[in-house]
C-alpha positions as CSV (number, residue, x, y, z in Angstrom):
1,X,-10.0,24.2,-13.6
2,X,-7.1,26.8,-15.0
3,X,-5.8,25.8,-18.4
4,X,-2.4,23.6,-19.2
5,X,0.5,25.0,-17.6
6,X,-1.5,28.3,-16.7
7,X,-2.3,29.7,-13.8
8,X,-6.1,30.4,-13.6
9,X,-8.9,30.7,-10.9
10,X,-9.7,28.2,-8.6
11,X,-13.2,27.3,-7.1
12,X,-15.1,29.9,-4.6
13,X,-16.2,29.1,-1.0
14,X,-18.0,26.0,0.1
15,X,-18.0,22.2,-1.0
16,X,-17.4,20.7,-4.7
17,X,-19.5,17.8,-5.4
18,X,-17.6,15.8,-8.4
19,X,-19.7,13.2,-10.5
20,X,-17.9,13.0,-13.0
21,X,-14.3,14.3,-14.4
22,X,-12.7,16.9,-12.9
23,X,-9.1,18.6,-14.3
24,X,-7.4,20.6,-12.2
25,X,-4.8,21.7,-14.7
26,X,-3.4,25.0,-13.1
27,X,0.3,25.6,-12.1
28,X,1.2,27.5,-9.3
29,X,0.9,27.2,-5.4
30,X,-2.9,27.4,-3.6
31,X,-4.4,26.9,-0.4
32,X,-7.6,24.7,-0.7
33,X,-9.9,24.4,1.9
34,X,-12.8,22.7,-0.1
35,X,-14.4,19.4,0.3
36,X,-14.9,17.1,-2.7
37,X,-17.3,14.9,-2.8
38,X,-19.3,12.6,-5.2
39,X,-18.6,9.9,-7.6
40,X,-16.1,11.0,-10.0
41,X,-12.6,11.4,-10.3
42,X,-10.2,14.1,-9.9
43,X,-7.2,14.3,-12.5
44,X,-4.3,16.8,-11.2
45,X,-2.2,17.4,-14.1
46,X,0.3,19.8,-14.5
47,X,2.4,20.7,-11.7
48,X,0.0,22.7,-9.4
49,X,0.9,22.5,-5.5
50,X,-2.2,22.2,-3.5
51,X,-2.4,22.6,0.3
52,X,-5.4,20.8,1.5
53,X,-6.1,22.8,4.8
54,X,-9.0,21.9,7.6
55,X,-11.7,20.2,5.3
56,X,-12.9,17.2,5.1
57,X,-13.3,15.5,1.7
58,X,-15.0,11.9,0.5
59,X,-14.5,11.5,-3.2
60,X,-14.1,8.1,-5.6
61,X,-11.2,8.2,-7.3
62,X,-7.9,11.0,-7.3
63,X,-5.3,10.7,-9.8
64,X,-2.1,13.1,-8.5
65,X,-0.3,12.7,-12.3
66,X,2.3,16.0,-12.2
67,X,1.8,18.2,-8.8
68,X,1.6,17.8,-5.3
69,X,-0.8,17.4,-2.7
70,X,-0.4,18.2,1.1
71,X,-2.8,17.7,3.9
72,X,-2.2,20.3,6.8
73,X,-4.1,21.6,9.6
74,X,-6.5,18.2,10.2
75,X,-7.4,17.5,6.9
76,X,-9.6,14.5,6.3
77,X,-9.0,13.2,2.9
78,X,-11.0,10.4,2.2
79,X,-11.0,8.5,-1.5
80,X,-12.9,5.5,-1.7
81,X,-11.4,4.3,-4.7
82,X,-7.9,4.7,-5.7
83,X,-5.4,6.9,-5.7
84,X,-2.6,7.2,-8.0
85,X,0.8,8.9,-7.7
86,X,2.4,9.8,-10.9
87,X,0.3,8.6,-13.2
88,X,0.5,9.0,-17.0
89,X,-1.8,6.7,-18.8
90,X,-5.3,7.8,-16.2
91,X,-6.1,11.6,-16.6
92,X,-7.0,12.1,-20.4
93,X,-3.2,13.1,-21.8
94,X,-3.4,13.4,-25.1
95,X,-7.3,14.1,-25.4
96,X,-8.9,17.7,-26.3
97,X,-10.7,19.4,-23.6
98,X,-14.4,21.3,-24.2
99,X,-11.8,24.6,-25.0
100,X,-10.9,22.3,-27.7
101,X,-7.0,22.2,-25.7
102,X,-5.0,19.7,-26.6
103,X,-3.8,17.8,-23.1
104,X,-0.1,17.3,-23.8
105,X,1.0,14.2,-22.7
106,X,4.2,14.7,-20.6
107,X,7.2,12.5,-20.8
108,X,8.1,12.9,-16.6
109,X,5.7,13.4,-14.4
110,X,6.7,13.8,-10.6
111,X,3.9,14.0,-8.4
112,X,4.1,14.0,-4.2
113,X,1.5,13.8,-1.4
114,X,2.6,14.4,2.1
115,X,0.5,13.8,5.3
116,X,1.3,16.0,8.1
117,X,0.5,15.2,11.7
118,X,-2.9,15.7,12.9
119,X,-4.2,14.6,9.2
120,X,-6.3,11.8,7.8
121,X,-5.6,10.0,4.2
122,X,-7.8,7.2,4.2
123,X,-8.3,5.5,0.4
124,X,-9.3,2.2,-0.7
125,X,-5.9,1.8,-2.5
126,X,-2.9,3.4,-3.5
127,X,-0.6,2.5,-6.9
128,X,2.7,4.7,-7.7
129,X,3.5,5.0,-11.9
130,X,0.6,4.2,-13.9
131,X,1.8,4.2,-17.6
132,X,3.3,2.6,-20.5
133,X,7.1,3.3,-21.5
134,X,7.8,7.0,-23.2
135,X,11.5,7.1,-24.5
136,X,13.1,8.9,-21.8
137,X,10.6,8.8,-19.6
138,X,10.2,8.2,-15.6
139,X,6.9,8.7,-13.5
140,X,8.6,9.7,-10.3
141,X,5.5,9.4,-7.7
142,X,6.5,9.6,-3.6
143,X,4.5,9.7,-0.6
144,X,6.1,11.7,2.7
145,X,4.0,10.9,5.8
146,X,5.6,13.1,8.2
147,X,2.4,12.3,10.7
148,X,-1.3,11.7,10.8
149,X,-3.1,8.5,9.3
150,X,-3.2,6.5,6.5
151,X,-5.2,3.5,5.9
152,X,-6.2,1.6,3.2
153,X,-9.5,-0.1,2.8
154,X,-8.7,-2.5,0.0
155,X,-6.6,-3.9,-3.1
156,X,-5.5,-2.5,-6.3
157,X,-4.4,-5.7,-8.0
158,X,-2.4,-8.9,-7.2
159,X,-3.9,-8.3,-3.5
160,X,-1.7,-5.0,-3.1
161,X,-3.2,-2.3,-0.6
162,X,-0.1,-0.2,-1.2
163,X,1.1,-0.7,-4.4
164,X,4.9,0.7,-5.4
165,X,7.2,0.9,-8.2
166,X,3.8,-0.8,-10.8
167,X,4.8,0.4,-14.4
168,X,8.6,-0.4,-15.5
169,X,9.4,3.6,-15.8
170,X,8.7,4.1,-12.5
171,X,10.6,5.0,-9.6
172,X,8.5,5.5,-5.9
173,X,9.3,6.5,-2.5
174,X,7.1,6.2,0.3
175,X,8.6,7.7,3.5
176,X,7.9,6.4,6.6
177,X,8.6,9.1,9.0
178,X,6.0,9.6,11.6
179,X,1.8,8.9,12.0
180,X,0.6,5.7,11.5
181,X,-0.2,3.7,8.1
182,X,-2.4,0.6,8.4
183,X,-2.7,-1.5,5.3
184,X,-6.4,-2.7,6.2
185,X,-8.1,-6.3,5.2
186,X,-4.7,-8.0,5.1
187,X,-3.6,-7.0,1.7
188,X,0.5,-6.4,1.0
189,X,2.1,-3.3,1.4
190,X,4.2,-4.0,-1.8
191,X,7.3,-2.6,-2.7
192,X,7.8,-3.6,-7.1
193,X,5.5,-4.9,-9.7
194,X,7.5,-4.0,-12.7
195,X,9.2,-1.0,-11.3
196,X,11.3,0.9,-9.0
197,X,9.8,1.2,-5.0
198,X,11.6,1.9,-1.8
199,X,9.6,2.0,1.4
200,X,12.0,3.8,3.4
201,X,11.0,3.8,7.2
202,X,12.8,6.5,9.6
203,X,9.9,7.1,12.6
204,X,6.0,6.4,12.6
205,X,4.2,2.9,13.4
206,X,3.0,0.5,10.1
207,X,0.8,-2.2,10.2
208,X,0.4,-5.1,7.5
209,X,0.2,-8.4,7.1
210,X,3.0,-8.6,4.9
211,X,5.4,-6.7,3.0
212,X,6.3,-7.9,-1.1
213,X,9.2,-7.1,-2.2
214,X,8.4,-7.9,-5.6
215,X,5.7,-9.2,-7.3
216,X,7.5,-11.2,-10.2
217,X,9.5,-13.4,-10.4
218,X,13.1,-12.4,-11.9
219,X,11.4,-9.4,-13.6
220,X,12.7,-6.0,-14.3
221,X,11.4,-4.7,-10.9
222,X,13.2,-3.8,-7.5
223,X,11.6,-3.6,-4.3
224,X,13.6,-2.0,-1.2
225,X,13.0,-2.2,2.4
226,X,14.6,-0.1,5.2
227,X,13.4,-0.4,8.7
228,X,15.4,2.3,10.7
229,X,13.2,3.6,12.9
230,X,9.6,3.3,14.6
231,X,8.0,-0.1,14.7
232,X,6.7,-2.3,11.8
233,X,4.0,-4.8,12.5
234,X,4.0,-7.9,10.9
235,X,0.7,-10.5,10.6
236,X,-2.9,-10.5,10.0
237,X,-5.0,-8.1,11.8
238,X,-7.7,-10.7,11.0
239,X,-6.6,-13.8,12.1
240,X,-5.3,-15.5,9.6
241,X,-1.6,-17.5,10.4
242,X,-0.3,-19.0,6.8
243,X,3.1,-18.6,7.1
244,X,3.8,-17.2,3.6
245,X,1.5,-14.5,4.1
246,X,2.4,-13.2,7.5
247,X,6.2,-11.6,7.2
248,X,8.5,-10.5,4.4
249,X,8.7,-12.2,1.3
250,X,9.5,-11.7,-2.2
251,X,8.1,-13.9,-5.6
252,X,11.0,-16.4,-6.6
253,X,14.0,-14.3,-7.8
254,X,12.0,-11.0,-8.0
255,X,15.3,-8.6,-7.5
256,X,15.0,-7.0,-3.7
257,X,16.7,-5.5,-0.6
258,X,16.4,-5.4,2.7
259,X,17.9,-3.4,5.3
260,X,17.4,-3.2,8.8
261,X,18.7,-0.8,11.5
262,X,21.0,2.0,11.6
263,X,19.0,4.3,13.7
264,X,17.0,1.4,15.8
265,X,13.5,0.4,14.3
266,X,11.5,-2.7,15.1
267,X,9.9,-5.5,13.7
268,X,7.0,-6.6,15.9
269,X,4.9,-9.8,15.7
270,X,0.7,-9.2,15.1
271,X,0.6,-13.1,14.9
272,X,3.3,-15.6,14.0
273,X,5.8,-14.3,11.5
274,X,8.0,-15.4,9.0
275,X,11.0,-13.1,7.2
276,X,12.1,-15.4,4.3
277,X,14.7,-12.7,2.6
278,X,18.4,-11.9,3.1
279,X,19.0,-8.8,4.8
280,X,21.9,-6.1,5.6
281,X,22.0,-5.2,9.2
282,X,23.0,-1.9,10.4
283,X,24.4,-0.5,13.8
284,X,24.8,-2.4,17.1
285,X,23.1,-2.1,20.8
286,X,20.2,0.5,20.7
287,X,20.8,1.7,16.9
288,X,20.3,-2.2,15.5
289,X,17.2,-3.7,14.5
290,X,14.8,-4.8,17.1
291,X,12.9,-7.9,16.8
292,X,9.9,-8.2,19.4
293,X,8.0,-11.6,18.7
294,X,5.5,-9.6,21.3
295,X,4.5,-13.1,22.4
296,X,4.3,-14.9,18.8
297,X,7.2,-16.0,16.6
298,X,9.0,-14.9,14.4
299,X,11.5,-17.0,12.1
300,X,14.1,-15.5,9.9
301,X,15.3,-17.6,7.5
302,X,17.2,-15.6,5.2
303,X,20.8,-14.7,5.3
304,X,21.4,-11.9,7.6
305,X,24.9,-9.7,6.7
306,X,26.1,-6.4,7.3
307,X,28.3,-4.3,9.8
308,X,25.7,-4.3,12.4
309,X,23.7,-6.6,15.2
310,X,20.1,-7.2,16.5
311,X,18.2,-7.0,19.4
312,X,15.9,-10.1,20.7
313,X,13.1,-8.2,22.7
314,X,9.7,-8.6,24.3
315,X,8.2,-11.6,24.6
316,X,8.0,-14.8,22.6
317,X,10.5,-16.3,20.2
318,X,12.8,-15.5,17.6
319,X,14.3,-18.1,15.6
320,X,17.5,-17.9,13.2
321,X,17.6,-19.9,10.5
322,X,20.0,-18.9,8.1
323,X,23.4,-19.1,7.1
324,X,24.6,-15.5,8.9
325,X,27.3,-13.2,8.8
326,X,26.7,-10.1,10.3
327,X,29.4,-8.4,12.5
328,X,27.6,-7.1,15.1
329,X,26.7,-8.7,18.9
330,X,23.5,-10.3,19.1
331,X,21.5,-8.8,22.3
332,X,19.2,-11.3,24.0
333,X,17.5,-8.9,26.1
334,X,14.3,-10.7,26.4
335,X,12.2,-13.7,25.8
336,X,13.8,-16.7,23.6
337,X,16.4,-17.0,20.9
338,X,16.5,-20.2,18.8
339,X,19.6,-21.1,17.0
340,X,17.7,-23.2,14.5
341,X,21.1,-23.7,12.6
342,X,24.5,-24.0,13.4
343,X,25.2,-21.0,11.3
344,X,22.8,-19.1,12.4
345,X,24.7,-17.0,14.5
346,X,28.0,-15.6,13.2
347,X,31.2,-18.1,13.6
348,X,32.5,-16.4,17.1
349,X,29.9,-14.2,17.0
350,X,29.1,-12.2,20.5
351,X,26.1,-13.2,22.5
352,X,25.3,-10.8,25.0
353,X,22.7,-11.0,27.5
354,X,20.0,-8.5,29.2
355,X,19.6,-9.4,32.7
356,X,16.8,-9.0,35.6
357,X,16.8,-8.9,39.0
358,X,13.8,-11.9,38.9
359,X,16.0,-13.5,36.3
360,X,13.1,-13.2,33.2
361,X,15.8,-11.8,31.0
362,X,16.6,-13.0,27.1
363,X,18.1,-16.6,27.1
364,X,19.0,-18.9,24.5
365,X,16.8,-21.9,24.0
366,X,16.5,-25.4,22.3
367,X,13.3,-27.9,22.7
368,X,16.2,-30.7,21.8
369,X,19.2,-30.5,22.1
370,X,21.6,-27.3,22.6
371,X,24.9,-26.5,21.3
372,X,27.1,-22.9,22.3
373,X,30.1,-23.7,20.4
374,X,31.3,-20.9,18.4
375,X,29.4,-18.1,20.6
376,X,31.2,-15.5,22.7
377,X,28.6,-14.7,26.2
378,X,28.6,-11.4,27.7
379,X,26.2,-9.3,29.5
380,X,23.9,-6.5,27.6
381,X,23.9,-4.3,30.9
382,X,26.5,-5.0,33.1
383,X,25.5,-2.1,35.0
384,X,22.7,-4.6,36.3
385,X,24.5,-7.3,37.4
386,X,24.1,-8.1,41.4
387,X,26.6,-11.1,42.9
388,X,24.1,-12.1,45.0
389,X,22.1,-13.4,42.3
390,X,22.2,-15.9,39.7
391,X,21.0,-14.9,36.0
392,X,19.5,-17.9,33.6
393,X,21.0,-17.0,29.6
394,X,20.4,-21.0,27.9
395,X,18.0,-23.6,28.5
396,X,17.5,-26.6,26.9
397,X,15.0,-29.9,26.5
398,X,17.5,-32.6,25.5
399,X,21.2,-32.1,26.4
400,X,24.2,-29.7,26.2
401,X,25.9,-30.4,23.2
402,X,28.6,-27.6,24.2
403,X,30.0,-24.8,25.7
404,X,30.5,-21.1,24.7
405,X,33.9,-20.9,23.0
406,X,34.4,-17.4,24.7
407,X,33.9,-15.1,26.9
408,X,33.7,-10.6,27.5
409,X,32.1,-11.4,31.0
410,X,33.3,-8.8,33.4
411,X,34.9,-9.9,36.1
412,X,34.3,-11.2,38.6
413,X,31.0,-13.3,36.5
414,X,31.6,-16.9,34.3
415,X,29.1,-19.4,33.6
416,X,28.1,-22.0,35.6
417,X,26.4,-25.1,33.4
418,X,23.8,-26.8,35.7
419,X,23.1,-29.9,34.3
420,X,20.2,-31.3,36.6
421,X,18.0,-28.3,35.4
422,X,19.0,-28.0,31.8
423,X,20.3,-24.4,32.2
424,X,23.5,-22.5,31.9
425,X,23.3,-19.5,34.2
426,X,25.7,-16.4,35.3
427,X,27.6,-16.3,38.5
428,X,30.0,-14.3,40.6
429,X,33.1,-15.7,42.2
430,X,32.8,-15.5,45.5
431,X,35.6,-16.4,48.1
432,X,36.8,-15.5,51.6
433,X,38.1,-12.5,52.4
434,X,41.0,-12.6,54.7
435,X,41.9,-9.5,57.3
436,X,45.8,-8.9,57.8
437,X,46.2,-6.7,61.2
């Protein structure tokens, strides 16, 4: 449909039904409100902006090479499939057409589907930068989900749902910003193959069993991570509870980063969950990461750095594992923490506490034996405290190693270490008041 770079006609009323290869090779801006359907594949080519508008469509295979796509107005856009984003080597470059046109193989391609709210984009699997190196190339290919759906059904290769950054030239964005995206029959949402991908998360809700930062192993790629904002679930929606496949992981020395609040977000538990990578933490109290075992656990045994702090909430535990640095308080507003090393929470680092009025807020916790050397307590919402009551922050199985090594308590609150029960609890002063007449 149209001719390369041109702007030509486009289709009339009613459905298409594809079986076999269809070019859509006009320029310009359209409306489409056309299902496709069939068999075939779609190749988008050279720059055309298409508004998919109220329609639903179930087609095999779409490859967005140069252009942009955008679902609006309850779109249902269904590819069974794959779908590509920037894609070079897929959509007959280089090839003559019946017109006997020569399809001119471009050097960059940038190519961008969006998902509005109230939208469906449901495919078996996505892949950003198909293509072999051009001198001077890059295959720019970046998915905005500002709202709706999208799911994936299945795997492109190395058991990728959502695969980013795939051909060395490329450099891919998927932004997270509202809807929901569920990476279906526990396949990775991953971030590098042998290019550049960022999954950059601001709003929305994500489920996946686990997110790959990079699928080799010291090679050329670099996958990114940012989690700061809406809630990322983390485990098999299926069941299964392998450690190295629920979480956040990386293939030996595959370049990476990871970086977690700055505007809240959340990492939730689907089953047991392991984050194996270093990470920069950003912003403290609401604005830092969230962790929410929701009842599971979750271990983090990378190094965690940065300016900012994290939140322990919901349910379950969260254990710390690594050799940590970050700046920022650690809040344990609910459920357990588990220093599982000694370094696991900053050198002086401040601990501070969300309290209940039926005492179920966050505590610090140890099966064995517990040590709070090195830890400065304090309360996550003073505002809460009540000195008629006593508020539980550590427990512990074997025995109390030591003490916190400070304190920000207000006044007039300290802790009180009751050995009989294993726990270490907050307490007001009390004393007698005297009357002078």
């Amino acid at each position: 449909m149209g001719r390369t770079n041109g702007l030509a006609g486009w289709f009339g009323r009613g459905d298409i039904t594809n079986n076999g290869t269809l070019y859509l090779d006009r320029g310009g801006s359209l409306v489409c409100s056309n299902g496709f359907f069939g068999s075939g594949t779609v190749n988008l080519r050279y720059g055309l902006d298409l508004a998919v508008s109220d329609c639903f469509s179930s087609n095999g295979t779409w490859h967005l090479a140069h252009g942009a796509i955008t679902l609006t107005n309850g779109a249902a856009f269904c590819v069974y499939n794959e779908l590509t984003i920037g894609n070079r080597d897929n959509v007959g470059y280089g090839s003559m057409d019946s017109y006997n046109s020569y399809a001119v193989k471009l050097t960059n391609v940038v190519a961008t589907f969006t998902v509005t709210d109230g939208c469906l984009l449901q495919v078996k699997s996505m892949t950003f930068g198909n293509g072999g190196d051009l001198s001077g190339g890059t295959m720019t290919g970046i998915l905005n989900q500002a709202g709706g759906i999208v799911r994936t059904t299945g795997t492109t290769a190395e058991g990728n749902g959502v695969r980013l950054g795939h051909y060395p030239q490329t450099r891919s964005f998927y932004n997270m910003m509202g809807g929901t995206l569920i990476v279906g029959q526990d396949y990775d949402l991953g971030c590098a193959t042998d290019g550049i991908g960022w999954f950059n998360m601001t709003g929305g809700e994500v489920f996946a069993k686990r997110v790959m930062l990079n699928e080799r192993t010291g090679g050329g790629g670099y996958g990114r991570l940012t989690v700061a904002g809406g809630t990322l679930n983390l485990g098999s929606l299926t069941g299964s509870d392998l450690a190295i496949s629920n979480g956040i992981a990386v293939d030996a020395g595959g370049p990476y980063l990871v970086e977690l609040g700055g505007a809240g977000g959340t990492i939730r538990a689907v089953t047991n969950v392991t984050v194996f990578l270093d990470a920069a933490l950003n912003g403290v109290g609401a604005e830092a990461i969230h962790f929410d075992p929701a009842g599971w656990e979750i271990t983090v045994s990378g190094n965690l750095t940065g300016d900012g702090g994290l939140n322990k909430t919901g349910t379950g535990t969260l254990t710390l594992s690594g050799n940590n640095t970050y700046a920022g308080p650690t809040r344990v507003l609910q459920g357990r923490l588990v220093r599982g090393a000694y370094a696991a929470l900053p050198d002086m680092g401040e601990v501070l506490f969300g309290v209940t009025p039926d005492d179920a807020g966050g505590r610090l916790h140890a099966d064995g034996d517990l040590a709070l050397e090195g830890l400065v307590v304090g309360v996550a919402n003073p505002e809460a405290l009540d000195k008629s009551k006593h508020y539980t922050i550590a427990t512990w199985g074997g025995g109390l190693i030591s003490g916190f090594s400070g304190s920000v308590l207000p006044a007039p609150w300290f802790v009180y270490y009751d050995w009989p029960n294993k726990r270490a609890q907050l307490r007001a002063e009390t004393g007698t008041m005297l009357w002078l007449r």
